[in-house]
N, C-alpha and C positions, 0 to 999 in steps of 0.2 A: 922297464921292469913291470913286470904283470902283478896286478893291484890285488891285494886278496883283505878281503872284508870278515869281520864276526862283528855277530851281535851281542852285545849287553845287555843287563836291568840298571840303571842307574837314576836314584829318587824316582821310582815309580813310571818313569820316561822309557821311550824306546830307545835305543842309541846304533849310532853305527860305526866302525872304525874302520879309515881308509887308511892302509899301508903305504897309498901313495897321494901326493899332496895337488897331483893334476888329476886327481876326481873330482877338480872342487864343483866344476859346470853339475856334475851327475848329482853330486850331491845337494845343489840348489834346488834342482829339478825333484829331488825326494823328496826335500822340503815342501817345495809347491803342492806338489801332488798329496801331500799329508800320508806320507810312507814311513817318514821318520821324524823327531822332535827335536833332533841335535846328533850335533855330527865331531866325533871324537878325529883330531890330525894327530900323526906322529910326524913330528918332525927332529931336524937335531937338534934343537931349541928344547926338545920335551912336548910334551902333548899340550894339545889346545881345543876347547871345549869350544863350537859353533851352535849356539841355539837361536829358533827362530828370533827371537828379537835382538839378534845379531847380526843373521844371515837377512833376513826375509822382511826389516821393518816397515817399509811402505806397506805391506799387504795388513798388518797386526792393526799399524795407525786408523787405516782407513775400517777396518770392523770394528775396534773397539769405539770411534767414535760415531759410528752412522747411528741416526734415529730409530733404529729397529733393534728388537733383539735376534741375537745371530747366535745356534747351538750348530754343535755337531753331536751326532750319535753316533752308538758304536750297532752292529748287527744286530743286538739284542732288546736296544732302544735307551739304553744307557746313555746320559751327559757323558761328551769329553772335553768338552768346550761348550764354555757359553762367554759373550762379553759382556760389559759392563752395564749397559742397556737395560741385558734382559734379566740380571741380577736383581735393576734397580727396580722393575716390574714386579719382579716376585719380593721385593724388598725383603730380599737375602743378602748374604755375603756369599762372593763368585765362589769359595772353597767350602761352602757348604753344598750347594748346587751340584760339581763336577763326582760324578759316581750314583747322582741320583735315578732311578726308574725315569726317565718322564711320564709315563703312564699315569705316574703315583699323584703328577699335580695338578694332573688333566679331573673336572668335575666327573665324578661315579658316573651321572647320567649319558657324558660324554664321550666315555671311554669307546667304546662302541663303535663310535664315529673315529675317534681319532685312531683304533686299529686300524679301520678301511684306509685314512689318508695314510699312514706309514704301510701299509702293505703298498700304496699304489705309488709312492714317494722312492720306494726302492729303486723300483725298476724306470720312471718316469714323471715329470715334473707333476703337481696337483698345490690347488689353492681352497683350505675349507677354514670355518671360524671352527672355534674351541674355547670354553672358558676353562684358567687354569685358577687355583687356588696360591694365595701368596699367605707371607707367615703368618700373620693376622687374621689367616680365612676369611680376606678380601674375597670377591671373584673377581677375576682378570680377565676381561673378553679380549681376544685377540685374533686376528688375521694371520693364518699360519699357510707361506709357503716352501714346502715340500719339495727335494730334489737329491738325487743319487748324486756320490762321488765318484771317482775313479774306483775301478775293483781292488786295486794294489795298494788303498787308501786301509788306515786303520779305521777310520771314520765310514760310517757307512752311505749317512745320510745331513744331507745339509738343509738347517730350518732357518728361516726367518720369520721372526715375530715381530706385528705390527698391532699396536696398543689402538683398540675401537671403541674404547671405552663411551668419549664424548659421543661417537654415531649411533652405540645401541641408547646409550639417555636421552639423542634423540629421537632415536625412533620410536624409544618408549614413550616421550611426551605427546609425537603423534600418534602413535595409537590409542592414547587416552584421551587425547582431544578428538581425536572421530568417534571414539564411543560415547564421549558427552555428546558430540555433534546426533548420532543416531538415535540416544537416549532421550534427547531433548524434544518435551512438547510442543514446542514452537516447530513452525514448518523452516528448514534450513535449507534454500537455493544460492548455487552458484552458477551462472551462465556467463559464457565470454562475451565479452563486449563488444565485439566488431561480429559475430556473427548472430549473438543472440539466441546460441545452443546451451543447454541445462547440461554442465557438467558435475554438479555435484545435487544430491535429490535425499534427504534424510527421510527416518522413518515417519516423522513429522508431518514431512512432506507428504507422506504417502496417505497416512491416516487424514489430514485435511482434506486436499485432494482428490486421491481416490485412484492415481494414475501409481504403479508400480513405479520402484528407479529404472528398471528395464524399459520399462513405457517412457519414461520422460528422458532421460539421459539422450542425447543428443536430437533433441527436438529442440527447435526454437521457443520460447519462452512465449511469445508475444503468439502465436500461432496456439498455446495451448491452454492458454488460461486468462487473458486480456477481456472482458468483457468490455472493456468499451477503448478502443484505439487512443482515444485525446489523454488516458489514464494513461499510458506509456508514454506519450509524447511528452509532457509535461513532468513525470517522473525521470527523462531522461536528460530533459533541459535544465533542471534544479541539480541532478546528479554531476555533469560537467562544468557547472558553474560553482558551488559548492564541494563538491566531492558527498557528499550526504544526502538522503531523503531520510522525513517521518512524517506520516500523515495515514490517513484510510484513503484505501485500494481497492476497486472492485476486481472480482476476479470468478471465473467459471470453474465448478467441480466437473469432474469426468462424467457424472450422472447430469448435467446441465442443470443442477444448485445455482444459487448464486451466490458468494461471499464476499462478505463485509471483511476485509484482516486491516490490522495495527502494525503496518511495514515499516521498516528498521532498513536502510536499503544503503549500503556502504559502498562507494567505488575504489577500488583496486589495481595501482599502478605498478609500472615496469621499474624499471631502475632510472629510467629517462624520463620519466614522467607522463607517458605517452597508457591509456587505459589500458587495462588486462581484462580485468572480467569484473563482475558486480555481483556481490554477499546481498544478500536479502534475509532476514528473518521476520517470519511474518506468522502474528498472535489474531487467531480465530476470534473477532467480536462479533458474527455474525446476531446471535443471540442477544446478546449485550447491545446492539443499537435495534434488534427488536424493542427490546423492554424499554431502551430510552423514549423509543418512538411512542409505546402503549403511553407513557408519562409525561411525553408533551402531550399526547392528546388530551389527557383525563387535565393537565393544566390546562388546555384552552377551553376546552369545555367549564372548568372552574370559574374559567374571567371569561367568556360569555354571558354563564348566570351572573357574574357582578355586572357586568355591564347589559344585564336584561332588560332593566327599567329605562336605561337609559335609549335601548333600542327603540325600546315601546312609547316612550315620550318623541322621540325622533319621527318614527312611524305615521305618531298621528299627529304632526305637524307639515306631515307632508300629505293625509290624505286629507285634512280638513281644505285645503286648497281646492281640492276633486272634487270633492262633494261639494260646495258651496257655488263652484264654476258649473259643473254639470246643473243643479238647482237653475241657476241664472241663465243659462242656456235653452232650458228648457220652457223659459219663462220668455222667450224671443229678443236677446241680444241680439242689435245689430253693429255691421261697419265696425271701428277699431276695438270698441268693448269685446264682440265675440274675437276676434284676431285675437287679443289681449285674454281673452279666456282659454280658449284653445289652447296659448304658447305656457300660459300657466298649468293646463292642465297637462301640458307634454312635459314640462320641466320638473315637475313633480312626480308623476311616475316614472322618469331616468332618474333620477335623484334617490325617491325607493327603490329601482331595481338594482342599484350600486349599492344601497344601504344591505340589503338581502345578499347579494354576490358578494359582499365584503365579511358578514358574518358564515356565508356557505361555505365559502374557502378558506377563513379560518377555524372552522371549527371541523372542518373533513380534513384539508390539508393534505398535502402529496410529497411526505418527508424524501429527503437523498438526493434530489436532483439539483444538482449546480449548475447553474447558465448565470449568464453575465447578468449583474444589475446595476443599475442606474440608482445610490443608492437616495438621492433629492425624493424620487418616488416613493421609496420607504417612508422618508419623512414627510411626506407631504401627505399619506395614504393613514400614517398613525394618525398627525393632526389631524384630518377629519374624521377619525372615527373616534378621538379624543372632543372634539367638539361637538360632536355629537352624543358624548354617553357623560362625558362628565359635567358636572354641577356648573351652571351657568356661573358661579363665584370666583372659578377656577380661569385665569385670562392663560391664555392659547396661545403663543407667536412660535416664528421659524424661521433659518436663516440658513440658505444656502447657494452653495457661488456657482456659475454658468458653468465654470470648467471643474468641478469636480469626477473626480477620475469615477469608473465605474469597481463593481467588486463581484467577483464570482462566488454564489452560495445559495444555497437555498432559502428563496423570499420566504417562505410558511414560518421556517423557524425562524428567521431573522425578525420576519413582522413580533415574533411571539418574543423574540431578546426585548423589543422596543414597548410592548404592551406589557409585563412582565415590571420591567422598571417602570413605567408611567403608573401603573395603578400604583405603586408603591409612594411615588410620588404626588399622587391624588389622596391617599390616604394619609399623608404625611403634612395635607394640606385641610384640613375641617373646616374652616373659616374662612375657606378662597387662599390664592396668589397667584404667582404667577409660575408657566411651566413652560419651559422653552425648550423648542428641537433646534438642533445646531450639527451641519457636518462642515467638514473644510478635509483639505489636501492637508496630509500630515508626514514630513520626513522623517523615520527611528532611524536616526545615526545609529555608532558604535556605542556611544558614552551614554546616551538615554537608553539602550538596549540590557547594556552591562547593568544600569541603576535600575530596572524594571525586570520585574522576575516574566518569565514565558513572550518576553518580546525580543523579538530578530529585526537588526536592522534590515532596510528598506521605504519602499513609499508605502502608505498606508491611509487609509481615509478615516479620517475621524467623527463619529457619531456621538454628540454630546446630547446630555439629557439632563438639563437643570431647574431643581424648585426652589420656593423659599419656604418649605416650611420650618421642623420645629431641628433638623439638625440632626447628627449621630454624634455619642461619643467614639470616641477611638477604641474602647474594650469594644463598641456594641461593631462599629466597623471591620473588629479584624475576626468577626463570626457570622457576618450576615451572606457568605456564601457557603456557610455549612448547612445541611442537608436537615432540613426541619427543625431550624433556627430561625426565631419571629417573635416581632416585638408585640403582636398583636395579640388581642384580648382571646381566649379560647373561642373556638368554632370561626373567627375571621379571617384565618388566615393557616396553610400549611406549611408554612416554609419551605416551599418548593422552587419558588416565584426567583429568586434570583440563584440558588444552586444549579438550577436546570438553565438559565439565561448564561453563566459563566460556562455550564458545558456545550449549550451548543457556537458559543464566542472560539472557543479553546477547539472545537471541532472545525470549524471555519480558517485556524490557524492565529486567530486573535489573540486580544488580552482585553483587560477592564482594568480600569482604574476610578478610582473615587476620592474625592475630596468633599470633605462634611464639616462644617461649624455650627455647634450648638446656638440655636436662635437667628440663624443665617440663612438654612438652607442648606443641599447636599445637588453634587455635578456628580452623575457616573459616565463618563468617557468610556466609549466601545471603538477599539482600535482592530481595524481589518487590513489583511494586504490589499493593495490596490491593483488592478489589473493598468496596469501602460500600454495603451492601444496608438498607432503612427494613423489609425483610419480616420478621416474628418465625418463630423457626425451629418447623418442622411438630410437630406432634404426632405419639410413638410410634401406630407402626398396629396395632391390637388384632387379636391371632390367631383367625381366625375358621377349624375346619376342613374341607377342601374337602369338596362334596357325594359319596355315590355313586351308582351307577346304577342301572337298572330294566329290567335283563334285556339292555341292547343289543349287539349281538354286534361284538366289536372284532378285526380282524386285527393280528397283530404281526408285523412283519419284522425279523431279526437273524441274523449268521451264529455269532453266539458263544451258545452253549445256556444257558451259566448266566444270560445277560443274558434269554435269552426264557422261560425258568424263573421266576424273581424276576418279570420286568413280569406273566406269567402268574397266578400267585399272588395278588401283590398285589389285578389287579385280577377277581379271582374273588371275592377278600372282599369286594371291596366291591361286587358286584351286577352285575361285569359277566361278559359271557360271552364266551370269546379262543380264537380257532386262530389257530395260528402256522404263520411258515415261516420257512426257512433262508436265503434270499435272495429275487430278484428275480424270477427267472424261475416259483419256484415260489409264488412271492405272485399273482403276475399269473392260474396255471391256479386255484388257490384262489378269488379274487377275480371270476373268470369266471364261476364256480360259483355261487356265492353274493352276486353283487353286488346284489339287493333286499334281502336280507339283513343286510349287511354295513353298518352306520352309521358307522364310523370306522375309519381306518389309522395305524398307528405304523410307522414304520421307521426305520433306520440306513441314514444318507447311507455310509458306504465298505460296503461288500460284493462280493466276486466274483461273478463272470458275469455279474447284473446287476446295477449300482449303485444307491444310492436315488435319482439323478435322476432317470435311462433310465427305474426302477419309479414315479415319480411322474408324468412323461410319461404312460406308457402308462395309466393307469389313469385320469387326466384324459379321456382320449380314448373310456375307456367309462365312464366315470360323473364328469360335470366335477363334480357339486356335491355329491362326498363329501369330507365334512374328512379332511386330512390333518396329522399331525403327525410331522416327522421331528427325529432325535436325531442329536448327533454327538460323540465327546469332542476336538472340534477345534474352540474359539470361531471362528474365523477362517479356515474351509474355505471351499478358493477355488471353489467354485460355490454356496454361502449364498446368493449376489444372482442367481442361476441358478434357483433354488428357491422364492424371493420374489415371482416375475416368475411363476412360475405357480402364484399365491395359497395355499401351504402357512399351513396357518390357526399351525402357532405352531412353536418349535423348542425343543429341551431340550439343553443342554448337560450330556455324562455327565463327571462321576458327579452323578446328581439323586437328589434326594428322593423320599420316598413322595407327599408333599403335591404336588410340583410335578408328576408325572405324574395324579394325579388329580383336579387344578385346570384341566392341559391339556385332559384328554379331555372331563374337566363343560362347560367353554368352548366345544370344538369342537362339542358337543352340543347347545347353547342355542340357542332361537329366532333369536338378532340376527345369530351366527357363520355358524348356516347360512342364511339370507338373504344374510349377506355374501357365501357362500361360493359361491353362482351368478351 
């Protein structure tokens, strides 16, 4: 029998009625396709109502419980379906929902967008986000995909909604953390760790710097701003064994600056533990260890003039030996007395020339450079310039062991940690005592680390420094490293002397410690890293003495007589042949004369009328490839690097030896020097 169908309205459903009860296959397939809702049978039983969670329940189960929300529209954009999911999203109830616009819950600003995805949704699948509004006028951000159903369908368009809520909160935490990241004064680099490319470069960076992100962003790190190689090497070795760096970092601007920063340098793992990349944030102190520098200086200058008297008394204990020698000599000393004068009178003027080199170089000083120290020499370099300035009352001893490790830092300021606390201790002592230098090998475990505030364990050398005088309380101990705090009478004292000793300790990566009993005496303990070296220490170098010469004829410039008397002398005995002059201008008509002649030049860099660099100039310019060797009694003459640049074969700092000016000239004179020296 041929099956004949009409359609109904029943509850708001489509319906269909098969006359015959082997339509069922067609009528499952109507179902699927979403052509009809429920399927009306006549049978001789009476009618029987099939609706989809009759016919079709595997397909209901699995949408109603999937983690997305699932709608159907009608052509116009109408809810006909939604499940349980996307109700819970819009935290509605499903029968509020079905008949709704969807338009209506899509955000105003949005609408726009989400026409284009349903015009393109019709004809062909599309995936765009959309925020919807929920009862509460939450916003609902969600991933919405788009897709046509069959044409025969009442439904036009099938959506699934996937909730992005937790991904847009995070994208929004990262985009606020990179606009802190860009906003931030501090300079912010990321560079990977096996290649050593800058991949992240803040505005920071730039302003410090000077390099664009476009500039820096894939350049190596070490290539663009490393001023000195050993500062990465060492920042990378601390980074792998630790995970962490913080210290000061030199580093090159893009105009060739130079900068001091306060690096924060964090390493950054995989999931396996294996490095990824390294965070650096690093704070511009370039200025700030200016000013600290200007403020040791004006401190060492301060303890100079304390310790002036006691220069001056030193001085003239050493030249009353000179004069009394020379007197007696003159008076014809023979056999061991003159030997015995002579060695006095050598011993004596080495003795003032370390007295003078020892207050030159601390009071000029050449702050920032670290090179390894020995630090026995420390103490051994304070005690004598403590036994020489302080109060013969005051007893002096020292104590330190053969194997004491060495410490990287700069001696100028370390000398000035160790004079800094001794005057303090000489002043603590009016009546005499006693004042004792002391280093030893020192282990900071964990548990002495934890119990000491700014100390890391490790190996570390210990620098003691203890008197007997009158003692600290404990109120006056837990102030005596603040910043012009002093116990001392007005005008004796600035309270600089151990604020500035604790920052450049804390600069060094140290700490201090102190222990004081009133009427006992007070120990301040200076704790350094220790550098651990496997090299065994050099062998003394055997005095070999320098060569002399073979007739070659040497000019000397100076404006002081007795200096070009004595260089004269000296080197006449020993085979060489010397006309001098008094300055520059007359070196230059001399040198004019005689320049095939003339094999080698000595002179003194300060001189009137003309100086020794204007006379090294000029004499370059008529004979570039004669050695030249100039003298100065100023380590630290500010055109030295002015003199270097136009290849002065060596420099002697006065007061020199016999040896070292005849080691000079032999060297300037060798095959290799003069080769170098064109």
């Amino acid at each position: 029998m041929k099956s004949a169908a009409r359609k109904t309205r029943q509850r708001g459903d489509e319906v269909i009625q098969w006359t015959h009860p082997d339509e069922a296959s067609e009528t499952l397939r109507a179902i699927r396709m979403g052509e009809v809702d429920a399927v009306l049978v006549q049978g001789g039983d009476g009618n029987s109502l099939f609706t989809l969670n009759g016919a079709d329940d595997p397909y209901r189960v699995l949408i109603e419980e999937m983690n997305q929300g699932a709608v159907t529209l009608s052509s116009d954009g109408s809810i006909l379906y939604c499940n349980r999911r996307f109700a819970a999203l819009l935290r509605m109830p499903l029968d509020k929902i079905v008949g709704f616009a969807f338009e209506s819950l899509v955000a105003p600003v949005e609408r726009a967008e989400f026409g284009r995805l349903l015009t393109i949704g019709r004809a062909a699948g599309i995936t765009g986000e959309i925020t919807l509004f929920s009862s509460d006028c939450s916003p609902v951000p969600l991933q919405l995909a788009l897709g046509p159903l069959p044409a025969k369908s009442a439904a036009k368009i099938c959506l699934i909604a996937t909730d992005i809520t937790q991904r847009k909160q995070m994208e929004q935490r990262l985009r606020e953390q990179a606009d802190i990241v860009e906003r931030a004064h501090d300079a912010v680099v990321v560079r990977d760790f096996t290649t050593d490319r800058i991949t992240i470069w803040n505005n920071g960076a730039e302003r410090l710097y000077g390099w664009s992100a476009e500039e820096a962003i894939g350049r190596p790190m070490s290539e663009l701003m490393f001023r000195e190689p050993n500062n990465r090497e060492a920042l990378l070795k601390q980074l792998v064994s630790s995970g962490e760096f913080h210290g000061e970092i030199k580093y090159r601007a893009k105009d060739g600056r130079g900068l001091i920063v306060d690096a924060r340098v964090t390493l950054i793992r995989n999931d396996d533990g294996t490095p990824r990349s390294v965070l650096g944030i690093n704070t511009d102190i370039t200025e700030q260890k200016k000013l600290e520098m200007q403020l040791m200086r004006a401190q060492r200058l301060e303890n100079i003039g304390t310790l002036a008297s006691g220069v001056a008394h030193d001085l003239n204990n050493i030249l009353t030996p000179i004069l009394i020698c020379a007197q007696s000599l003159r008076n014809g000393l023979n056999g061991e007395d003159r030997e015995s004068a002579l060695a006095l009178i050598e011993e004596s003027g080495q003795r003032g020339a370390r007295v003078v080199k020892q207050m030159l170089t601390f009071a000029r000083g050449v702050e920032g450079e670290r090179v390894s120290i020995q630090p026995s020499h420390l103490i051994h370099e304070m005690v004598d310039i403590a036994q020489r300035t302080f109060p013969k009352s005051v007893e002096i001893t020292s104590r330190c062991p053969e194997d004491l490790c060495s410490v990287k830092g700069d001696p100028t300021q370390l000398h000035q940690v160790l004079l800094n606390i001794s005057l303090n201790a000489r002043d603590a002592m009016p009546d005499g005592g006693n004042l004792v230098f002391a280093a030893e090998n020192f282990d900071v475990d964990e548990h002495y680390a934890a119990m000491t505030p700014e100390a890391t364990p490790g190996p570390h050398v210990l620098l003691q420094i203890s008197d007997t005088g009158g003692g600290m309380l404990r109120e006056t101990i837990d102030n005596i490293f603040d910043p012009f705090f002093t116990t001392k009478d007005l005008g004796k004292g600035t309270g600089l002397g151990l604020s500035t000793a604790l920052g450049i300790v804390k600069s060094h990566r140290g700490f201090i410690s102190v222990h004081s009993k009133v009427g006992k005496g007070t120990t301040f303990k200076i704790f350094l890293p220790a550098e651990v070296s496997d090299q065994s220490p050099l062998a003394p170098e055997t005095y070999v003495a320098p060569a002399g010469g073979n007739g070659e004829l040497v000019l000397v410039v100076d404006d002081e007589e007795n200096i070009l008397l004595v260089i004269k002398t000296v080197l006449e005995k020993h085979n060489y042949r010397v006309i001098s002059a008094s300055d520059g201008v007359e070196a230059i008509a001399l040198f004019a004369q005689q320049k095939q002649m003339i094999r080698v030049v000595l002179t003194d860099i300060a001189m009137p009328h003309m100086d020794g660099v204007a006379s090294v100039r000029a004499l370059r310019k008529m004979k570039p490839d004669i050695p030249i060797i100039a003298f100065t009694g100023d380590a630290h003459h500010a055109r030295l690097d002015e003199l270097r640049a136009m290849n002065v074969n060596d420099f002697l700092i006065k007061p020199f030896e016999t040896d070292d000016l005849l080691a000079a000239v032999h060297a300037s004179l060798s095959p290799v020097n003069e080769i170098d020296a064109k």
